[in-house]
Residue, then its C-alpha position, 0 to 999 in steps of 0.5 A: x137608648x134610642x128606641x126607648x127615647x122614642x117610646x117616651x117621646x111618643x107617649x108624652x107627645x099623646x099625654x101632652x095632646x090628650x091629658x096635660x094643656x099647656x096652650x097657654x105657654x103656645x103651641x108646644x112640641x116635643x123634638x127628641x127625648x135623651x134617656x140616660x143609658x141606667x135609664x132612671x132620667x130622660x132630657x125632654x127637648x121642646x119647641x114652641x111656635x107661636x109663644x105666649x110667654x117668655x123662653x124663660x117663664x115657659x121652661x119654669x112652666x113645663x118643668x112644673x108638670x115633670x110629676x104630672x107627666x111622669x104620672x101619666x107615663x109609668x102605666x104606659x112605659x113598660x120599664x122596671x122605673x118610670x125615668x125622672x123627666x128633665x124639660x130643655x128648650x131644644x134651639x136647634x130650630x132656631x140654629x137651622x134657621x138662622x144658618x139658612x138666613x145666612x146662607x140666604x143673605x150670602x146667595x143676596x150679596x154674590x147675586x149683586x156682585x155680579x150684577x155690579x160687576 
């Protein structure tokens, strides 16, 4: 599955730079693509830097080009069926970041311990 996840994702990230514009929503990437193991449906991971629009609004956005993309897919896809495209936010940026502020702010709080100490 998982080198057929990572055919997808390339070829959606090269249908996204060359066929599909969604710079109005911000710059939008793809991060990792789940294709079911029957292979009829991939979950399609995205970050966007630089929004334009609300998380909410940007998700309805992408997943209304599902058709679009999947057109542009099945000729460069050698599967029996192109697989239906479900579009989600991936967070795990955000998490990462948010781990590494924490970490960040504890290294703060023991370097003043010790410096009051």
């Amino acid at each position: 599955m998982d080198r057929v996840g990572n055919q997808v994702l390339d070829i959606l990230s090269g249908i996204l730079s060359k066929h599909i514009n969604l710079s109005y929503l911000g710059f939008v990437t793809f991060t990792f693509v789940d294709v079911a193991p029957d292979l009829r449906t991939a979950k399609v991971y995205y970050s966007v830097l630089g929004r334009k629009k609300t998380d909410n609004e940007i998700n309805v956005a992408i997943n209304q080009k599902r058709k679009a993309f999947k057109k542009f897919m099945g000729p460069e896809l050698h599967l029996r069926s192109t697989p239906d495209l479900h579009f989600y936010f991936d967070d795990s940026l955000l998490y990462g970041d948010k781990i590494n502020q924490l970490l960040h702010d504890v290294e703060i709080k023991e370097e003043d311990d010790s410096e009051h100490s």
